[in-house]
C-alpha positions in Angstrom: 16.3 -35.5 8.6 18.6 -34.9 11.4 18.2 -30.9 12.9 21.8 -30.1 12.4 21.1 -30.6 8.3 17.9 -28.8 8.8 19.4 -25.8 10.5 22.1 -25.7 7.9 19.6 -25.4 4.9 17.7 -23.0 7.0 20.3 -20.8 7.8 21.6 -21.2 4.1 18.5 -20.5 2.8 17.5 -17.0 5.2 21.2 -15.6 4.3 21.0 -16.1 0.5 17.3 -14.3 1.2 18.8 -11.5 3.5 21.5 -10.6 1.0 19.3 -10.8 -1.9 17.0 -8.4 0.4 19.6 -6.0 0.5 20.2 -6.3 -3.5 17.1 -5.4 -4.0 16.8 -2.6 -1.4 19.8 -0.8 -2.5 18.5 -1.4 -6.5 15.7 0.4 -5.3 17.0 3.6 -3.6 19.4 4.0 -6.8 16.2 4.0 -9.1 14.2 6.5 -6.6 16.9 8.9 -6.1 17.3 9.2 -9.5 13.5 9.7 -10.8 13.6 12.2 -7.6 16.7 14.4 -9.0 14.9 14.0 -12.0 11.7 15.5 -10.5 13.1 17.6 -7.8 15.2 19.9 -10.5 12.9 23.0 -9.3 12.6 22.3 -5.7 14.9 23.5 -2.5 15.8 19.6 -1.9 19.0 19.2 -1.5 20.9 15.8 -2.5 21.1 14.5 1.5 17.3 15.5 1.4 16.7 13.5 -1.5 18.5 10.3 -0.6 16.4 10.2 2.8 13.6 10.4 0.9 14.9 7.7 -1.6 15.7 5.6 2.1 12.2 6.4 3.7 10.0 5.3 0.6 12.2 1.9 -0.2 10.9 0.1 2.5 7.2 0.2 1.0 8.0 -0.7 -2.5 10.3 -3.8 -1.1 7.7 -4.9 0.8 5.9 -5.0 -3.0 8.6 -7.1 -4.5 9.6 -9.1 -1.1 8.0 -12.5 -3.3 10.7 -12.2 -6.2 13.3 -11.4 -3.5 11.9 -14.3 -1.6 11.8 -16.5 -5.8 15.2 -15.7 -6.1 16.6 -16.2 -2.7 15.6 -19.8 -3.5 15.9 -20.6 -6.7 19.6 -19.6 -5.8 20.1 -21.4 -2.5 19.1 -24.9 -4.1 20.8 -24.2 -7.4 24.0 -24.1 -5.2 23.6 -26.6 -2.7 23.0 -29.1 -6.3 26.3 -27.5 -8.0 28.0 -28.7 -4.8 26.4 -32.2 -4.9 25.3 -31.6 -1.9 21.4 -32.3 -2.8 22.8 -35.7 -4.0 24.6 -36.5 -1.2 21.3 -36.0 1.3 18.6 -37.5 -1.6 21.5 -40.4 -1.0 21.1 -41.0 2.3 17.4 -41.1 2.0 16.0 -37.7 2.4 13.2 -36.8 0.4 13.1 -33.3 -1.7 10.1 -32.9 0.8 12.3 -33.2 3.7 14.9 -31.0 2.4 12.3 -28.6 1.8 11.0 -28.3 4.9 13.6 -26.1 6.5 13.5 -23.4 3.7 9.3 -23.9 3.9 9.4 -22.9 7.9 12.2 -20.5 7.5 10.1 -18.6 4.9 7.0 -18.3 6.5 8.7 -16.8 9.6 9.8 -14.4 7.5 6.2 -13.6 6.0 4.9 -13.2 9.3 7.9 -10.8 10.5 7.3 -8.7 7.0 3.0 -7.9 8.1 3.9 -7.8 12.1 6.9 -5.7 12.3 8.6 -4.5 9.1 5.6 -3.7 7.5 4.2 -1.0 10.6 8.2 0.5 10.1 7.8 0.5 6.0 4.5 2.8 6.6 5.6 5.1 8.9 8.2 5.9 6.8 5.8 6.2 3.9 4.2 8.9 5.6 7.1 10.6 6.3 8.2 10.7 2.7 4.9 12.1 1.8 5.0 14.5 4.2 9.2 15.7 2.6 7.4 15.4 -0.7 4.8 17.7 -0.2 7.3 20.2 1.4 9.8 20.0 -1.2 7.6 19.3 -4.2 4.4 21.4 -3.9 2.0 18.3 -4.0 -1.7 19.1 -4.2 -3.0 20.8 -1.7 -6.6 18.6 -1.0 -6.7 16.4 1.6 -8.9 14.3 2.8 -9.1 12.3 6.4 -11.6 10.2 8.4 -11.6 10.3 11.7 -14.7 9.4 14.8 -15.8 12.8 14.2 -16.9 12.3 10.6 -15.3 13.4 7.4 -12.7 15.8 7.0 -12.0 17.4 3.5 -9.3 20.4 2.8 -9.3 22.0 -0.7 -6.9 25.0 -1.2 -7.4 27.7 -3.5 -6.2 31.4 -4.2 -8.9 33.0 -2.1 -7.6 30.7 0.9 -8.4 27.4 2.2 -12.3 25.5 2.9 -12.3 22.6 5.2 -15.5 21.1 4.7 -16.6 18.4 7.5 -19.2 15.5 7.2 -21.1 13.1 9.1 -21.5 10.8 6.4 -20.5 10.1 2.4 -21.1 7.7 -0.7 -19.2 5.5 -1.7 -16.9 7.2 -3.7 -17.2 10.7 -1.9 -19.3 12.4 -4.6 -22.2 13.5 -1.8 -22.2 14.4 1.5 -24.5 14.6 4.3 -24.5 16.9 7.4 -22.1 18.8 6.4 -19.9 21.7 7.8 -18.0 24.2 5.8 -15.6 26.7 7.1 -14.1 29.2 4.9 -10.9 30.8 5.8 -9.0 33.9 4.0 -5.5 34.3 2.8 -4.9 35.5 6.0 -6.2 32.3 8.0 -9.0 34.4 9.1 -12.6 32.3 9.2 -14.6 34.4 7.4 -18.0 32.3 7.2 -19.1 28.7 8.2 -21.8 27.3 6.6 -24.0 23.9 7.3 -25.8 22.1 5.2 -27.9 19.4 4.3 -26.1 17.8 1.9 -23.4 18.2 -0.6 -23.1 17.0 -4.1 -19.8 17.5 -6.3 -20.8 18.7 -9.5 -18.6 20.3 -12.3 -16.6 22.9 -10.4 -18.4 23.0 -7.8 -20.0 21.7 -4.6 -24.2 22.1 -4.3 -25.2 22.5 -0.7 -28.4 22.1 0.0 -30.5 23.5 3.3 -28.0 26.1 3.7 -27.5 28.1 7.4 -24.5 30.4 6.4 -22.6 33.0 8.9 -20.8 35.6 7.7 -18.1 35.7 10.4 -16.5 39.2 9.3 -19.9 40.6 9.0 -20.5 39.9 12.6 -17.0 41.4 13.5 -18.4 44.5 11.9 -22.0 45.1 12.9 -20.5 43.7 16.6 -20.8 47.4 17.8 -24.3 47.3 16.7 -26.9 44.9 17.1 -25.4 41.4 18.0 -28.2 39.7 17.9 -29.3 40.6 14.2 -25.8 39.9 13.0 -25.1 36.5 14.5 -28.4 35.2 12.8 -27.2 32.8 10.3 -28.6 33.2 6.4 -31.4 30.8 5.8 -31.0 29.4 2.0 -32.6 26.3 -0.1 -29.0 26.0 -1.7 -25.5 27.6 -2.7 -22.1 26.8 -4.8 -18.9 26.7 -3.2 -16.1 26.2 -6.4 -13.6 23.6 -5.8 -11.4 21.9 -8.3 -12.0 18.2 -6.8 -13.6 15.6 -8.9 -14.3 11.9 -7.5 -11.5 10.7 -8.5 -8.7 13.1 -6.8 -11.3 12.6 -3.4 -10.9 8.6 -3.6 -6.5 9.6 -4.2 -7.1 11.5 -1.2 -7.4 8.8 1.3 -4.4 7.7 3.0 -2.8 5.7 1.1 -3.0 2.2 2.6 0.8 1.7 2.3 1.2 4.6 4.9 -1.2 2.4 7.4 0.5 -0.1 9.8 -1.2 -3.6 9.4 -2.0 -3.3 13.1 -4.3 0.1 12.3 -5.5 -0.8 9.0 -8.9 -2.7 10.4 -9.8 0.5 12.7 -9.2 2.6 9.8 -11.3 0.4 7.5 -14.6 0.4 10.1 -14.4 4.4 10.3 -14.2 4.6 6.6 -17.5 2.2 6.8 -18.8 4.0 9.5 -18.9 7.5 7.1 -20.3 5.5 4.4 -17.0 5.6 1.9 -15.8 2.8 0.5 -12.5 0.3 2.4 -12.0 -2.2 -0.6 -8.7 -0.9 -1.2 -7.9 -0.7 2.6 -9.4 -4.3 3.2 -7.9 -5.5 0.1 -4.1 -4.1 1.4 -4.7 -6.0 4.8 -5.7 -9.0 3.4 -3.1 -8.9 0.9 -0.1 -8.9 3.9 -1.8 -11.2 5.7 -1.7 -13.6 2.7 2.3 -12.9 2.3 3.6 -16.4 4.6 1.4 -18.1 2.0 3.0 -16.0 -0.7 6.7 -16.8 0.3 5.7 -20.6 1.1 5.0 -20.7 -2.6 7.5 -18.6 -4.2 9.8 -21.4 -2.1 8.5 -24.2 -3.8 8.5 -22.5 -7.4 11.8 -21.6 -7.0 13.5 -24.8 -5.3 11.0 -27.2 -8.5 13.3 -25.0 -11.0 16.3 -25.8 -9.0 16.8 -29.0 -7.5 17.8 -30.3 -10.9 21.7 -31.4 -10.8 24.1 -29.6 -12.5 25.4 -32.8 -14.6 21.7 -32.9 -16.7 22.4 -29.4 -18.3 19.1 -27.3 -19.0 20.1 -25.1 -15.7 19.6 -21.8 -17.6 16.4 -22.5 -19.0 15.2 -23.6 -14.9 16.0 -20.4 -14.5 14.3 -18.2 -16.7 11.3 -20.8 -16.0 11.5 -19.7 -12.8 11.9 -16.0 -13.3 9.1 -16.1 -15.6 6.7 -18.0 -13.7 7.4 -15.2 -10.8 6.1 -12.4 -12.7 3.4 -14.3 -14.2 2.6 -14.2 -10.8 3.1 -10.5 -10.3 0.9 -10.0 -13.2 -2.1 -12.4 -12.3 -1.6 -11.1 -8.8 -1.7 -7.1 -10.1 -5.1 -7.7 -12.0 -6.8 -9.9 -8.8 -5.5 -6.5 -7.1 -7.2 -4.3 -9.2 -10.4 -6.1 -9.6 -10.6 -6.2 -6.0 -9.9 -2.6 -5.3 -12.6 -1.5 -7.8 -15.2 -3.8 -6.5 -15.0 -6.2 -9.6 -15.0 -9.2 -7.1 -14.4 -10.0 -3.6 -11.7 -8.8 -1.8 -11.1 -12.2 0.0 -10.8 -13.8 -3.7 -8.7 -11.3 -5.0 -6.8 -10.9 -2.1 -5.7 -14.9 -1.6 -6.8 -16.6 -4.9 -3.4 -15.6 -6.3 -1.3 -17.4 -3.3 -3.1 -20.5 -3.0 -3.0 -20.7 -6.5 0.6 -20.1 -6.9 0.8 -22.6 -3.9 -1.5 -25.6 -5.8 0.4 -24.9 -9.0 4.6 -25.2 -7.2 3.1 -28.4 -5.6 1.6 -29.2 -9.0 5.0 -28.3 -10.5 7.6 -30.2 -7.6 5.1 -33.4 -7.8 6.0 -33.6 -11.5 9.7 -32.9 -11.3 10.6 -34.6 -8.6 8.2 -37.3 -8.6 7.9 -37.9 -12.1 
């Protein structure tokens, strides 16, 4: 296959996927800004607010569907260039479906490796952003949690004021804590008393410190004109409630989302969450899963071009199609269970992660070797 013929399907091919790119990212803005009018009806966001907001989280959620955008873009690019005959004319001449391929193949991966390298590090800074607008405009929960080299950082808010508790360690699922550090502040933002501990364990309502030290901080601000020493003593006790309205499961929400992480940060994210003893499946599952996306597009290529390389003159075109269509979320679907099986621990992340892709790869080749090849 000459490289003028190659170039032309490859440039046919990447504009069909840019437009379809911006089809989809459009489709998606119009759906977000509506479900945020709908949910912003009480809030000081103003419509410009709202529609940057609907601009700043699109980027993540067509990262999400970049494999349909990627189906269609050639389903449609080979359904056009066999209306125009021009498939017959090159099979013709001698050049193989698999050499026609090849240009829309290459063309594809480069984009796969441009969406995990550059668009997706763009895609989550914007994601924090938006989460930043929507906890200023719509009152989000007020617990936080982050990891840092320092240990564990957890922020719960309540009417009496706000507890950051610290920790140098944590299950799995952030139900207990070890050497831990709890500092209580007022309504005012006054630290009123620190307290370390053993351990922490999140029970019903409440968090159970054991090998308590406490300070009462406005105690010591009081007896300061009296004896210092006396005051600054910390409270010895075996254990002591804090109440918190936290459960495991609003803790493990609290992460940072992994869609907020640049690809590039995710693995030094992943080995502090390790290092404190919490659990990175979702984290290492998310990495894995854009580093699989070139083998993702490569067969989303192949699906789409096997439903479409069929010439106009043998009918059956809308059928292809919905083949196609169908076989893409099939693949969503398998691909959304493998996700979730490998975020709760069900089974490897490296199978759930790329058992999907290769086998959506195995099963186009599968597909194209029948079509084509008979």
């Amino acid at each position: 296959m000459s490289l003028t013929l190659g170039l032309y399907i490859g440039q046919r091919f990447l504009g069909i996927a840019a437009g379809a790119f911006v089809a989809v990212f459009l489709l998606v803005v119009t759906v977000d800004l509506v479900e945020l009018m709908r949910a912003g009806g009480d809030s000081q966001a103003g419509f410009a607010d709202l529609v940057g907001m609907a601009l700043l989280h699109a980027p993540a959620i067509t990262i999400t569907a970049a494999p349909f955008t990627v189906l269609l873009a050639s389903m449609t690019c080979f359904a056009m260039l066999a209306r125009s005959s021009e498939l017959v004319v090159t099979r013709a001449a001698g050049v193989s479906a698999w050499r026609l391929l090849t240009p829309a193949l290459l063309t594809a991966v480069g984009l796969g490796i441009f969406v995990f390298t550059v668009y997706n590090p763009l895609a989550a800074a914007f994601a924090r952003k938006f989460e930043t607008l929507e906890q200023r405009y719509f009152e989000r929960s007020s617990s936080r949690l982050s990891v840092s080299a320092d240990g564990l950082w957890l922020r719960q808010g309540g009417p009496e004021g706000q507890t950051v508790i610290r920790a140098q360690g944590a299950s799995g699922t952030g139900g207990r804590l070890w050497k831990v550090n709890v500092f209580q502040f007022d309504a005012n933002d006054r630290l009123y008393r620190r307290i370390d501990a053993r351990s922490a364990l999140l029970e019903d309502k409440a968090w159970r410190l054991t090998g308590v030290r406490r300070w009462d901080l406005l105690a010591i601000e009081i007896d300061n004109a009296g004896s210092s020493d006396i005051a600054t003593r910390p409270q010895l006790l075996d254990e002591m409630r804090i109440a918190t309205d936290l459960t495991t499961e609003s803790i493990q929400e609290s992460f940072a989302p992994p869609v907020t992480i640049s690809f590039w940060k995710l693995p030094k994210f992943i080995r502090l969450l390790e290092a404190s003893g919490l659990s990175s499946s979702r984290h290492r599952l998310h990495w894995h899963m854009l580093l699989a996306i070139p083998v993702v597009f490569f067969a989303m290529v192949l699906i789409g071009a096997a439903f479409s390389m069929r010439h106009a003159r043998f009918g059956g075109l809308g059928y292809m199609a919905l083949g196609c269509v169908l076989c893409g979320f099939g693949y969503f679907f398998l691909s959304d269970i493998a996700a979730a099986l490998g975020a709760s621990g069900a089974v490897p992340v490296l199978i759930a992660a790329w058992a999907p892709p290769l086998s959506a790869v195995m099963f186009a080749l599968g597909l194209l070797l029948h079509l084509e090849d008979g």
